[in-house]
N, C-alpha and C positions, 0 to 999 in steps of 0.2 A: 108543251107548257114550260114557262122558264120556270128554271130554281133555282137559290142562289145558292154559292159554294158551303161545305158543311166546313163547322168551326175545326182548325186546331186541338189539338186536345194537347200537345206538349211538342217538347223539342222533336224526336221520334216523328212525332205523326208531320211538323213542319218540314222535316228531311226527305217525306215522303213524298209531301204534297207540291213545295216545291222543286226538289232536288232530286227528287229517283225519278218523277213520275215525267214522262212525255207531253209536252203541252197539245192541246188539241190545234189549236191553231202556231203555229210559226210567226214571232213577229221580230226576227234582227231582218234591217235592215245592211246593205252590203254597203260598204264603205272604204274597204282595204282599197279599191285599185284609186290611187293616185287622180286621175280624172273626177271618179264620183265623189272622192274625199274632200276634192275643191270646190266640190258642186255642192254637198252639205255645208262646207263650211260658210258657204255666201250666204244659203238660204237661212242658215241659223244665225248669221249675223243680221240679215233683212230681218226679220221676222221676231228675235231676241234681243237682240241688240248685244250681242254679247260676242267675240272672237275666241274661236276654239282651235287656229290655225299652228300656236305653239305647243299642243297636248300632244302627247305621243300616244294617246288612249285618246280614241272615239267610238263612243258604244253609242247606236241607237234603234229603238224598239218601237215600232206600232200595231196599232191594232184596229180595226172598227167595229165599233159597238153599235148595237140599234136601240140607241136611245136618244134623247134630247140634252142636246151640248150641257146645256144650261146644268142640268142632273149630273151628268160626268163631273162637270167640274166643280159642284159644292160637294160631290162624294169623295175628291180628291183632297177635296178642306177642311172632312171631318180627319183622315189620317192622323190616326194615333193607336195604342196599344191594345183595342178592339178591332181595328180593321182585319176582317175576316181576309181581305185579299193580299194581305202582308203579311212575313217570316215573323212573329213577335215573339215567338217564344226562342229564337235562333237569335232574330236582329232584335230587341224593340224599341220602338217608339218613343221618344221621352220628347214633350211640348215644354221646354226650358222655362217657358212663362206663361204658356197655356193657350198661346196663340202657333201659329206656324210659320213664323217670321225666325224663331230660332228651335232646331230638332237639334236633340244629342239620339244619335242610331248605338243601343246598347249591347252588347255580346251577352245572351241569357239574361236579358235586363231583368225578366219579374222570378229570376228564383235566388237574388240576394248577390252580394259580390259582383256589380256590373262591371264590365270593361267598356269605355268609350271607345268602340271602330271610328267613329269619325262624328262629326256634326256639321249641321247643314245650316245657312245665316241667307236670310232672302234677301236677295240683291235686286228684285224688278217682278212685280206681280200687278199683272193685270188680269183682273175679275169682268169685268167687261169688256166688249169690241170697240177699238177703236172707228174712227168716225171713215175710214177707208176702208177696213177690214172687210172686205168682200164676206171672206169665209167666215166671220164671227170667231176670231181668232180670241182664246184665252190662254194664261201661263203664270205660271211660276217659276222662278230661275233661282238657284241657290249656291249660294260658293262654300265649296267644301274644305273642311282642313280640321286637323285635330289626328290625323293617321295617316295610313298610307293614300288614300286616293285627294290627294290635293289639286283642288280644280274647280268643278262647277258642274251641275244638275240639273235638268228642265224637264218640269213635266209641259207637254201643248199639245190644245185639244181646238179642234178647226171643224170645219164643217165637211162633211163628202167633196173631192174635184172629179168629177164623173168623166170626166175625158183622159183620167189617171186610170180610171176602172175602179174606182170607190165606189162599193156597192153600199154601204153602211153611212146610217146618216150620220155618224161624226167618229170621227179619226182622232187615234190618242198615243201621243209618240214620247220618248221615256230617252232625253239625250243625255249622256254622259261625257265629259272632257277633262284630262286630269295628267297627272305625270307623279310614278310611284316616287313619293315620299318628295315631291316639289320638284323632281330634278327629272329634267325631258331624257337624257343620257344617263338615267340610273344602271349600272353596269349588267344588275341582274335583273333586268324589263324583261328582255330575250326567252329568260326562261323561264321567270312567276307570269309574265301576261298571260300564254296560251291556258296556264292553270287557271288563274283568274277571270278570263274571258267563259272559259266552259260553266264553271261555277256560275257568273253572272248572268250569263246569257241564258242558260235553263230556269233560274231565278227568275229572271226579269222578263222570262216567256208566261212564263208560270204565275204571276202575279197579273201580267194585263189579263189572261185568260179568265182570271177570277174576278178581276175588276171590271171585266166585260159581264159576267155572270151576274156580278151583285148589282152594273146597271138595268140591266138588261129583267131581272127579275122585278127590280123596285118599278121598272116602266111598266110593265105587264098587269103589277099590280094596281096603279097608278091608274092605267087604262081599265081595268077591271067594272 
């Protein structure tokens, strides 16, 4: 029987949940060697229309959920400071004008004295498939800046390619591109990246694992 992730209760329990805990499933994709790195970067550029080839950061994370695209990604567009599958009491949420075209991401945003980590500004959102899209391809792209990860964000979610070995009917990948504080040659990258990757990547395992959860239950129920 699915269930979906149990809520947060404070900073503590989000450290837990996202940050100590092991995610059940694994979702970075490998990226470092040189070869596959140029091989994301085509496909993110076909597929977003966006170049990620000057970032000295390339983070990206999938997952497959068994539920109906369509679902993933209007669950994707309620995100905000309820989202059970997001750090809110750690990062939260703030909908700048109540839409998702502008986020400010808050350090302890709901216990008073925010600190702005960064904010996110949508740059190209497509809520439906285009008229070629095989896969049923949807996304949102966002360019980042206001701190240190200055660059751009995509969430995209496609349908299974079953000759990839896609067992799940739709695929949901989590792309990051950025260069600390603007500058690709920032002198101390070397030594805050590997910190900042382990952080982000146990993070951002740990959030599709639950946003796999909360689709995956609403479908069950759905179906019910």
């Amino acid at each position: 029987m699915h269930e979906p992730p149990t809520r947060s209760e404070g900073i503590f329990h989000d450290l837990s949940l996202f940050l100590a805990r092991r995610p059940a499933i694994e979702t970075l994709m490998e990226v470092e060697d040189a070869e596959i790195r140029e091989d994301f970067t085509e496909r993110i550029r076909q597929r977003l229309g966006i170049s990620v080839e000057d970032y000295a950061v390339l983070n990206v994370h999938c997952i497959g959920i068994e539920a109906p695209l369509r679902l993933i990604f209007e669950e994707l567009f309620t995100w905000n400071r309820a989202s059970v599958w997001w750090p809110n009491h750690l990062a939260t949420v703030h909908r700048t004008d109540g839409t998702l075209d502008r986020v400010r991401i808050l350090v302890f945003g709901t216990h008073g004295g925010p600190v702005e980590l960064f904010r996110l500004h949508a740059v190209r959102v497509r809520r439906d498939p285009g008229p070629t899209d095989l896969d049923n391809a949807r996304y949102v792209v966002y360019e980042t800046s206001g701190g240190y990860p200055i660059g751009v964000f995509g969430m995209f979610v496609r349908s299974r390619i079953a000759d990839r070995g896609e067992k799940e009917r739709s695929q949901v990948f989590f792309a990051v591109g950025f260069n600390f504080y603007g500058k690709k040659d920032w002198p101390h990258r070397r030594v805050i990246n590997p910190i900042w990757e382990a952080v982000h990547n146990r993070a951002s395992a740990n959030i599709l694992n639950r946003l796999k959860q909360v689709c995956e239950a609403t479908y069950a129920r759905l179906e019910a």
